[in-house]
NUNUMAR-91602 format. One record per residue: x, y, z of N, C-alpha, C in turn; residue in three letters. Coordinates in pm, whole numbers, plus 50000, padded with zeros to 5 digits. Each point is the difference from the previous one (the first is absolute). Layout:
XYZXYZXYZALA...
//
This chain:
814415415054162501425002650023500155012050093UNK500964995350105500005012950077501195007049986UNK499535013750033501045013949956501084996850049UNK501175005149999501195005550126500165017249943UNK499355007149994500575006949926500995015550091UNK499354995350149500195006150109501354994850053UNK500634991649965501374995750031501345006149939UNK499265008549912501485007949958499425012549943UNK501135010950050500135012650005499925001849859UNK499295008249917499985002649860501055012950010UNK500864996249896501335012849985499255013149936UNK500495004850079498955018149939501105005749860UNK499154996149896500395000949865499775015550000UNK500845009249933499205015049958499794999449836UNK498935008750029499675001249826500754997649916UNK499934998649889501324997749880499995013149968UNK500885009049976500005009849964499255005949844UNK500435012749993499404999849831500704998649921UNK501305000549975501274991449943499114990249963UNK499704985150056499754991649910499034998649922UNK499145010250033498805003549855500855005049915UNK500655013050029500705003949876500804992649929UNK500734988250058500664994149930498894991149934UNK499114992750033499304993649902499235007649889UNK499895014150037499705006749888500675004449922UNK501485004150000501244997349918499934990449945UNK499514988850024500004983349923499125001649940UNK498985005949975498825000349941499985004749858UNK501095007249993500285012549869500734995249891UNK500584985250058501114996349917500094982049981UNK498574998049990499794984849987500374997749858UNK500704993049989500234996649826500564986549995UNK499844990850089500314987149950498754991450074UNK499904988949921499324988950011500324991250138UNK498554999050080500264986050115500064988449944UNK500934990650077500244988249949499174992550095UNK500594980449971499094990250155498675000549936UNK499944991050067498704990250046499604997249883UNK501094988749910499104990349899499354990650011UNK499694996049903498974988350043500454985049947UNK501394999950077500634993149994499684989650096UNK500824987050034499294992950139500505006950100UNK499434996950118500295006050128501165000250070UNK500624989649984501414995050026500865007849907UNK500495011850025501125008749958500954992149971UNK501235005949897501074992849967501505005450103UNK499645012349995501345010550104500965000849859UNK499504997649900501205002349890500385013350011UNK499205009050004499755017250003501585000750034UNK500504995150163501225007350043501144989549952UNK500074989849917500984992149977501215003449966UNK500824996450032501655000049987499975014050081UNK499155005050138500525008250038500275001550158UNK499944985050003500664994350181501195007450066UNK500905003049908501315006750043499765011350056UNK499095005749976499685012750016499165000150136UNK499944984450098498795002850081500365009350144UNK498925008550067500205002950078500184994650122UNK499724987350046499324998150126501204980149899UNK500314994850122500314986849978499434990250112UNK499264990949924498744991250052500894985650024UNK499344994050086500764987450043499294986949928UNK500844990149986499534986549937498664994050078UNK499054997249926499094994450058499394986749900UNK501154994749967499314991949916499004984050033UNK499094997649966499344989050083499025005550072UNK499885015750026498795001450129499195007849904UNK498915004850042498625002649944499575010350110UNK499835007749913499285017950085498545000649872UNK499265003550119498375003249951499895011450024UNK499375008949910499775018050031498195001949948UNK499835002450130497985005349945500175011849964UNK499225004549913499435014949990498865001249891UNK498945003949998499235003150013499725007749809UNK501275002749937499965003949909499454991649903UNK499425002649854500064992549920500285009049855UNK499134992749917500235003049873501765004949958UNK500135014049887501395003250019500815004050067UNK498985001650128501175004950150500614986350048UNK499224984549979500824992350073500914991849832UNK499535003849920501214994049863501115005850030UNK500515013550051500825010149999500634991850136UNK499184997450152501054998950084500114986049999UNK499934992549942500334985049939501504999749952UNK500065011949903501285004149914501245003150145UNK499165005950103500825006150096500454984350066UNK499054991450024500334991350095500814991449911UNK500384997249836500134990549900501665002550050UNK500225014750011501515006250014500434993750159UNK498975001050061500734998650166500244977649988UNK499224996549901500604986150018501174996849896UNK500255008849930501284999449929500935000450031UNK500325010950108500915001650072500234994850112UNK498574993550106500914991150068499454989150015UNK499574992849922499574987249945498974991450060UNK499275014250063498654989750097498975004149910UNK499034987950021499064997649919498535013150090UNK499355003949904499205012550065498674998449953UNK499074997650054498204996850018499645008449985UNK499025007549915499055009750060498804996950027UNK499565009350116498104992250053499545010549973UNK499095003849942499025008749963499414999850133UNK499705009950076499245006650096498455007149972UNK499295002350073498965008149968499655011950119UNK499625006949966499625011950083498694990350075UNK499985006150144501405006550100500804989750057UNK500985003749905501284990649996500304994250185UNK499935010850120500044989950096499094990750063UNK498695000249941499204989849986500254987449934UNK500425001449870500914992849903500914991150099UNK501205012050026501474991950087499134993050118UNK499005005750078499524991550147499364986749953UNK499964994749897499354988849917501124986650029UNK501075008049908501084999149928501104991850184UNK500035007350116500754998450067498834990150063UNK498985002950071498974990250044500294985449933UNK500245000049868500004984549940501564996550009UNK501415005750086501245000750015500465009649876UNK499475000149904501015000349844500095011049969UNK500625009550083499955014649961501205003549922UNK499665009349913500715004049871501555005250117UNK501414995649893500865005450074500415018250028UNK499165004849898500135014150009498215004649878UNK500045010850120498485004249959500085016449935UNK499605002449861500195018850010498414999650033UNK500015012950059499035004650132499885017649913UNK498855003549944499665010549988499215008250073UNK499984996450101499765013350110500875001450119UNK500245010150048500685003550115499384990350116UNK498654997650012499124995850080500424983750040UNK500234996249852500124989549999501054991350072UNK501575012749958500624993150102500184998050159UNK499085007949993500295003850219498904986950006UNK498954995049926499374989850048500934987249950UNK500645001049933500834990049989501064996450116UNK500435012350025500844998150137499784997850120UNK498435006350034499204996350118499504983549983UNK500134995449857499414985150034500944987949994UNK501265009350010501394993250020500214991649855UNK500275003649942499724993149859500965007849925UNK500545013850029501085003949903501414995350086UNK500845002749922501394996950039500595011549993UNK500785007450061501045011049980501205000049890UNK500465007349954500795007149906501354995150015UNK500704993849977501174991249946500875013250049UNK501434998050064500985007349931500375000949877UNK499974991749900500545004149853498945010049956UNK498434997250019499045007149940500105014250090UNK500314998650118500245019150018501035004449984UNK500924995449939501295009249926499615001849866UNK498944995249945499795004049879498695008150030UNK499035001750080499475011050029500655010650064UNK500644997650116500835016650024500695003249856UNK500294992949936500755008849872499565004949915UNK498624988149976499245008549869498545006050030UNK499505001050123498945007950062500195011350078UNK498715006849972499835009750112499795000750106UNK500125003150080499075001550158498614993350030UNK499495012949908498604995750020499274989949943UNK500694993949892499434987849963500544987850070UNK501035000050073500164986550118499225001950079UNK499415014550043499384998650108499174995249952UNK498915002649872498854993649993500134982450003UNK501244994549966500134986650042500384993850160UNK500255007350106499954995850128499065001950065UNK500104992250082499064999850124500395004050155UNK500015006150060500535004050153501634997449975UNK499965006049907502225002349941500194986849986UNK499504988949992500374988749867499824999249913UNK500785001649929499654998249834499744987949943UNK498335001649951499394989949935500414995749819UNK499565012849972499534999549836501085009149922UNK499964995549874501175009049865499005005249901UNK499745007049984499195004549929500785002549853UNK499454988549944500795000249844499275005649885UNK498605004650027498595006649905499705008750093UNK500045015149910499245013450047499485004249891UNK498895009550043498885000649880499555016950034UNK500175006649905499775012850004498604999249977UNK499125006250137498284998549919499225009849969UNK500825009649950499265018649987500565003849835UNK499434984349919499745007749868498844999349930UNK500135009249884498734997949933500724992749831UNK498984990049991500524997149849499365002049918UNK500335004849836499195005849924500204995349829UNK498764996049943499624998849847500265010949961UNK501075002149870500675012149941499095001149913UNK499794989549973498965004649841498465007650122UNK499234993949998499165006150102499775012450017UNK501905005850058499815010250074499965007049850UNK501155002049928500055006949851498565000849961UNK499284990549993498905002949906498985009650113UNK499934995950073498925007650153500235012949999UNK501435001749983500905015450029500204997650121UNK500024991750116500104995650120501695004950025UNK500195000850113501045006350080500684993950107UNK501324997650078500244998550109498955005850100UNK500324993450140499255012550062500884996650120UNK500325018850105500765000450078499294997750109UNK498235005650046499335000250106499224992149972UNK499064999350099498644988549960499375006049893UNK499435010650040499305011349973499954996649844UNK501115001249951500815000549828500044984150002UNK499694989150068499964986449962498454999449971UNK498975004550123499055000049932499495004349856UNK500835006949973499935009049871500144996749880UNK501364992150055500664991949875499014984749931UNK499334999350175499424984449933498515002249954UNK499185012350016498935008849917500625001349882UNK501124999749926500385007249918500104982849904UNK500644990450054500054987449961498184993749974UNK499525004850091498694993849981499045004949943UNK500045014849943499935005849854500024998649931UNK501414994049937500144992149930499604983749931UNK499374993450106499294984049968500804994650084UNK500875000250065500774995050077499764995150154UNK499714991350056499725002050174501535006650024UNK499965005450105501795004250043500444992650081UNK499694992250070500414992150058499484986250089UNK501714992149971499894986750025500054999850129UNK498934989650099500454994550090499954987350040UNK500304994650082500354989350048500084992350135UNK498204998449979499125004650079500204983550059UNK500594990549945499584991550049501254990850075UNK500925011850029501394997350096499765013250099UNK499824996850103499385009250110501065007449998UNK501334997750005501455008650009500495011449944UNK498824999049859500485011749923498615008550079UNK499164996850060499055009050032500465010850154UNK501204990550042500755001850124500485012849932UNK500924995349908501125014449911499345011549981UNK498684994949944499275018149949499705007050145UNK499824993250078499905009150127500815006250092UNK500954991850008501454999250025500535016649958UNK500314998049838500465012149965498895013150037UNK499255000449945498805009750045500045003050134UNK499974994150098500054999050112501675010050102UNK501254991649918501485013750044499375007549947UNK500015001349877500125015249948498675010150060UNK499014998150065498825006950027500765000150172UNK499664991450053500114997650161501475005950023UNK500944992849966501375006350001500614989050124UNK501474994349959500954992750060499654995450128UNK499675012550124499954994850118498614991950052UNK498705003249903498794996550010500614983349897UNK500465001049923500014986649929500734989550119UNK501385002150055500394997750090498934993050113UNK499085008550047499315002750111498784986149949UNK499724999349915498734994649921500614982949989UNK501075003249972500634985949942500334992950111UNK499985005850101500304989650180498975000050066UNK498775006049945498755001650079500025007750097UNK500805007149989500085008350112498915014750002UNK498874998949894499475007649951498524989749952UNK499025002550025498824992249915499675006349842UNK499714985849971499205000249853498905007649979UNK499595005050073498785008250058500675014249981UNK501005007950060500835011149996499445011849791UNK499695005850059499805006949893501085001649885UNK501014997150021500755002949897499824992249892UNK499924984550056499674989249943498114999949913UNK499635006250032498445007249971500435011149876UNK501145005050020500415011849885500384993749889UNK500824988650045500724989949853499324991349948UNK499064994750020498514989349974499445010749899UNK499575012750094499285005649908500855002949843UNK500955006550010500915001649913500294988749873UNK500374987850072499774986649927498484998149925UNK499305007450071498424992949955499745014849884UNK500995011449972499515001749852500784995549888UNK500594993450074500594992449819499024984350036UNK500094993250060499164988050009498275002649939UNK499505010850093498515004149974500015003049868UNK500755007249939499655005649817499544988149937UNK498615000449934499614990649915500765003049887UNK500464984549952501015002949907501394997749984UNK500445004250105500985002150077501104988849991UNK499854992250063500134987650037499884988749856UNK501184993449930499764991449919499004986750055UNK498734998949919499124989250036499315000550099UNK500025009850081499525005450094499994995750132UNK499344998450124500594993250103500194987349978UNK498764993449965499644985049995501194995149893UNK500395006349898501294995349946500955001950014UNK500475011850123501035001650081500324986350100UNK498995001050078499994992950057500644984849957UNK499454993749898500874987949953501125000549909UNK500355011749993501465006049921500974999550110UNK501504986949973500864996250053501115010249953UNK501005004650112500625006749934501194996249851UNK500634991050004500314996749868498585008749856UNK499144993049988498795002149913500095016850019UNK500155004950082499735016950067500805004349835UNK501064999050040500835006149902500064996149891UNK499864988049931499824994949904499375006649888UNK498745000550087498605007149939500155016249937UNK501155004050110500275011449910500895004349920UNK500784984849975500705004549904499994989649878UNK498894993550003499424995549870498435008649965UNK500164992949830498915006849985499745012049903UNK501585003249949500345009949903499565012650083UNK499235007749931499785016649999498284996150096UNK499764990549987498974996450104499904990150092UNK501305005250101499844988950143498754998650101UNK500584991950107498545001950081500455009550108UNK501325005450010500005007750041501015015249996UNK500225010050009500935008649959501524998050102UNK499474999050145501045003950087500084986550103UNK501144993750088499934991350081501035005850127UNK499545000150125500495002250097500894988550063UNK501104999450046500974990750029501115007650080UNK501134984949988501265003750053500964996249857UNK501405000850030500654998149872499694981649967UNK499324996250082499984984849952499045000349854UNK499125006849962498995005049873501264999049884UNK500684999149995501024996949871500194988349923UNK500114986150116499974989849991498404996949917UNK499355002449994498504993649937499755007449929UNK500595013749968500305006249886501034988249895UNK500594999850063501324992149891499464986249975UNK498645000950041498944984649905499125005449922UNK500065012049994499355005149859500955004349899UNK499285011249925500815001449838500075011250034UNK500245011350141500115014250014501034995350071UNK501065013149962501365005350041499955008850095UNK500464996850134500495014650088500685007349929UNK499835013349976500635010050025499425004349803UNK498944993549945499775001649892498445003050002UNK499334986350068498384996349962499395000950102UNK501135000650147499715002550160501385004150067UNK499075010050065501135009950054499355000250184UNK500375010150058499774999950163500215012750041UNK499145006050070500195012250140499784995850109UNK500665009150111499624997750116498875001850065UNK499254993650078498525002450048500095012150049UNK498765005649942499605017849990500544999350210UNK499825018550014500265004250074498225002550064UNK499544995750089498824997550078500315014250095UNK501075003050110500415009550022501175004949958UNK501065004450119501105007649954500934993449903UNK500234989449995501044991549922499294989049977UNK500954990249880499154986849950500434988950090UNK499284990550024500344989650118501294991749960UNK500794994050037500974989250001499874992150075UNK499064990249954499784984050097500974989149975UNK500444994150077500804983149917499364990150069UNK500714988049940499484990250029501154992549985UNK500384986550077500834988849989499564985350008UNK501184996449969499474982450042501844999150052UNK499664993950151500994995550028500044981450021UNK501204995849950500324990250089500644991550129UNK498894992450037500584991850151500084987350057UNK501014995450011500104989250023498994991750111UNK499594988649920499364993050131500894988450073UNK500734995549941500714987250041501535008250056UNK500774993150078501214995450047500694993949895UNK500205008249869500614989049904501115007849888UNK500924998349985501205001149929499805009549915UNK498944990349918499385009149885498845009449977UNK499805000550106498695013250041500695010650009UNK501754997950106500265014649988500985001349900UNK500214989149917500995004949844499135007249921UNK498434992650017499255009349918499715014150011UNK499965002250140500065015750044500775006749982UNK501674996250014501275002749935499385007849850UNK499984990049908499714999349903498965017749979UNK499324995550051498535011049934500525011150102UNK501085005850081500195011550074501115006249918UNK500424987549838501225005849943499495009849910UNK500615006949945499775000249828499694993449908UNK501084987349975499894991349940498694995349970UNK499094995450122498884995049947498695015749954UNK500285009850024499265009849955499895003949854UNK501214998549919501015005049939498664991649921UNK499664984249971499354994249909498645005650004UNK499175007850068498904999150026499965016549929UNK500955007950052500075014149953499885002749824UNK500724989949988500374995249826498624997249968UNK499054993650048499234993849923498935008749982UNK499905016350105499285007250022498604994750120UNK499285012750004498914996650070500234999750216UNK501415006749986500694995150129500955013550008UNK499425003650213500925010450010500904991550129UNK501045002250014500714994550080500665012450123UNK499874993750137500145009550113501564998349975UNK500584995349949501464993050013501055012949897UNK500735003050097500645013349958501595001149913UNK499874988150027501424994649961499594994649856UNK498514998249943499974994549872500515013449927UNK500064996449875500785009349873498605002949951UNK499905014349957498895000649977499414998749823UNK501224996849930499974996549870499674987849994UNK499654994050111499104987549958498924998149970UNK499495006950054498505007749986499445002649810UNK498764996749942500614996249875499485015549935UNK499065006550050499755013949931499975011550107UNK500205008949945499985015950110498845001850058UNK498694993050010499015002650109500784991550135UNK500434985849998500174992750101501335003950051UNK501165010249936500885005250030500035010150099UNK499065005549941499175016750087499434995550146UNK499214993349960499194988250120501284999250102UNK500544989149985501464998350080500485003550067UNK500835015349901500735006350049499205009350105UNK499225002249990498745010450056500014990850170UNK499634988049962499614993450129501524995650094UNK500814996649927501795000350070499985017450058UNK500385007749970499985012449955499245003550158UNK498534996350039498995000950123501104995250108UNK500544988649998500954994650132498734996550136UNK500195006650067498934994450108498575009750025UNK500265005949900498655007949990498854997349894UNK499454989650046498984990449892498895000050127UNK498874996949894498844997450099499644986149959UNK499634993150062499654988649963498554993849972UNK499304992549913498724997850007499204997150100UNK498855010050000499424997150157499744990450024UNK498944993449916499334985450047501204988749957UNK501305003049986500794986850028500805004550168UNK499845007650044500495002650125499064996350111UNK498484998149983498904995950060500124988950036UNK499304995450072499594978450038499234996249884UNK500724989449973499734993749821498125000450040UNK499314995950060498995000250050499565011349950UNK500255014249983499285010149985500275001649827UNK502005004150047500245005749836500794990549874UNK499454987850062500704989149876498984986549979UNK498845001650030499434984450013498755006549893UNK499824992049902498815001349870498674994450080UNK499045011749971498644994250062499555004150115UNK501005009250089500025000550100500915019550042UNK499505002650089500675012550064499915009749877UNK501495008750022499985009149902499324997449844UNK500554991549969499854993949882498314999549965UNK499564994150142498704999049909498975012949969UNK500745009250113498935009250052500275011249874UNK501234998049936500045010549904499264995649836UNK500234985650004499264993049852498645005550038UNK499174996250134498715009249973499965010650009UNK500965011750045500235013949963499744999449860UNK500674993749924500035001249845498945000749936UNK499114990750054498874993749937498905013350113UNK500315005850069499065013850040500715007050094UNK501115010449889500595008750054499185014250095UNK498644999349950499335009050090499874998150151UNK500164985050012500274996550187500805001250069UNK500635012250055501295003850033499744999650106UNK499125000350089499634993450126500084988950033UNK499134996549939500014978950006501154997049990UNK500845005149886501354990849959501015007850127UNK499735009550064501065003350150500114985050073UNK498745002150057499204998650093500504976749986UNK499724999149855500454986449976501614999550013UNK500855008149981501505000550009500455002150122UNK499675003450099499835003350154499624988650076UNK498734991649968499884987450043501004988449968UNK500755001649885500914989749998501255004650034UNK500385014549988501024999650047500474998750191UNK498575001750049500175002650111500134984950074UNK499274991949919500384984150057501314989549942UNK500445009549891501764994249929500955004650131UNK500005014850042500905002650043500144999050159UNK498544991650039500304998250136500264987249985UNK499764992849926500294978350024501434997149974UNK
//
């Protein structure tokens, strides 16, 4: 698959300020209710959740009764039961029948399948930035409806349309944002360990010596979704290098080779290198999916397999398939401070139309409202860029904090590096970033090799 990734100007995001750490650390102090979502119910949502509360809708959707809209994405388990519920509501209201195609990473490999055989999904969510400029370079997205940008100029920011256009067309709505600079934590664990928040690395290393003292590994990873291996570096990486080097790194405008990137490997490689360290160690990192990541540490009573799990606020949702309570049995800080401040990474999934069709852009309508946020916020496990949602939908004070913290940023968000990359480098399993950091994992002492391998792929993503 070839890049475009050189066809559009990346919007110069500035740091998120420290406001939205503090506000997620204000959220941190005052967790006291339970996440809801993701039963294990069938997949096909009911949309009962918002019933008898149509009167109240924001956004008014047009009749489509008789036609049929298909939506890929890539989600599964209780992330796609939850937007099932979302799509159950958008055929209620305007009476078109709605498909979902399960996608697979890298989803525009997936869609180039998908359009090659004619039958491309009528609207695709696209979790990388990357993804959509190759979508647009392979003429395959459709542009942004007038109805759907009156409901983004109203309920977005700046900087998150920009991350949905391309050379000032607006592609994508970004209806999923994902805060990825937390840490999640076994209460019992920490109580019995004497274990602690921690504000710097320094005091994370400390904390997870202090967990593994105890019988405990300290931590889960999830070794065997290259993306979360993207995140640990990611954050490590602002907070050490700092905004304009992350910036600089994330357009290639800087090599993988560059020492800074040599400073954050190493950095990464003493929590990876600690024997111990690591639940199951590489080789069971390594086939630890992230769902299982978290799981693991929050089953298991007073002896999980692991104390701590690194994430975004999506770690709630697969919490709420165990028998531990946010804000009781698992709680959250912000990823330690590496340098001057703690990182604030996000992440999205936007959607984009592929077809010329009625209901591709009712559906965009739809997911740029409230309305369709409003079900997903409820169910937990979900931060929404959408500013106009109420934030009492949201079902406990971590995903409130979350929220408001990330509304609150406006156009000062950074966005995930390797979804801003050519899916080729920072979104394709097996391959590029992804792979070069799973064998980081598996021998964090090669901080050479693993440059030197991240440099070779990035240097042939971002020229094709």
């Amino acid at each position: 698959m070839r890049s475009s990734l050189r066809t559009r100007k990346a919007p110069q995001h500035r740091r998120t300020t420290a406001k939205f750490a503090a506000a997620v650390v204000a959220g941190t102090l005052v967790l006291t209710v339970t996440a809801c979502g993701g039963d294990d119910g069938d997949d096909k949502g009911s949309g009962d959740k918002d019933g008898g509360k149509e009167s109240a809708a924001a956004v008014q959707l047009p009749k489509l009764d008789g036609q049929t809209v298909s939506v890929a994405a890539v989600w599964g388990g209780s992330e796609r039961k939850v937007f099932l519920k979302v799509l159950d509501e958008f055929e209620k209201r305007t009476g078109a029948k709605v498909t979902f195609v399960p996608a697979q990473d890298p989803i525009i490999s997936f869609l180039e399948s998908k359009v090659a055989g004619g039958a491309p999904p009528d609207v695709a969510m696209l979790p990388q930035v990357g993804a959509i400029e190759q979508a647009v370079a392979n003429k395959w997205a459709k542009p942004v409806g007038p109805e759907a940008q009156k409901q983004l100029d109203k309920n977005y920011a700046k900087g998150w349309q920009d991350l949905g256009s391309v050379d000032g067309k607006q592609y994508g709505v970004y209806f999923k944002a994902a805060n990825k600079s937390l840490v999640w934590y076994n209460t019992q664990v920490f109580d019995n360990a004497g274990a602690k928040q921690a504000k710097t690395w320094d005091d994370f290393l400390k904390t997870a010596q202090t967990v593994y003292d105890s019988g405990v590994p300290p931590i889960s990873v999830a070794g065997a979704d290259g993306w979360t291996l993207t995140d640990w570096f990611e954050n490590i990486y602002l907070s050490q290098a700092g905004p304009e080097k992350y910036d600089q790194l994330a357009k290639h405008e800087i090599k993988w080779t560059d020492p800074s990137v040599k400073e954050a490997l190493t950095t990464l490689g003493e929590l990876f290198g600690k024997k111990g360290f690591v639940a199951g160690g590489a080789d069971g990192a390594l086939q630890t999916e992230f769902p299982a990541s978290v799981k693991q540490t929050f089953t298991g009573g007073d002896q999980p397999k692991a104390g701590m799990v690194f994430e975004g606020d999506m770690v709630s949702l697969p919490i709420s398939e165990t028998k531990a309570e946010v804000g009781t049995d698992a709680k959250v800080f912000p990823f330690p401070a590496v340098g001057d401040e703690s990182p604030a990474v996000v992440g999205g999934d936007a959607a984009v139309a592929l077809k010329d069709s009625k209901g591709a852009q009712a559906l965009l309508t739809f997911l740029a409202s409230p309305d369709s946020a409003k079900i997903w916020a409820e169910a937990g496990g979900f931060v929404s860029p959408n500013k106009s949602l109420d934030l009492a939908a949201y079902p406990n004070d971590v995903q409130r904090s979350i929220a408001k913290a990330l509304i609150a940023a406006g156009d000062d968000i950074r966005f995930d590096m390797s979804d801003q990359a050519p899916q080729a480098f920072g979104g394709t399993p097996g391959k590029g970033e992804w792979k070069a950091l799973q064998d980081f994992l598996k021998n964090p002492k090669d901080v050479a090799g693993t440059q030197k391998a991240l440099e070779t792929a990035a240097a042939k993503a971002y020229k094709d």
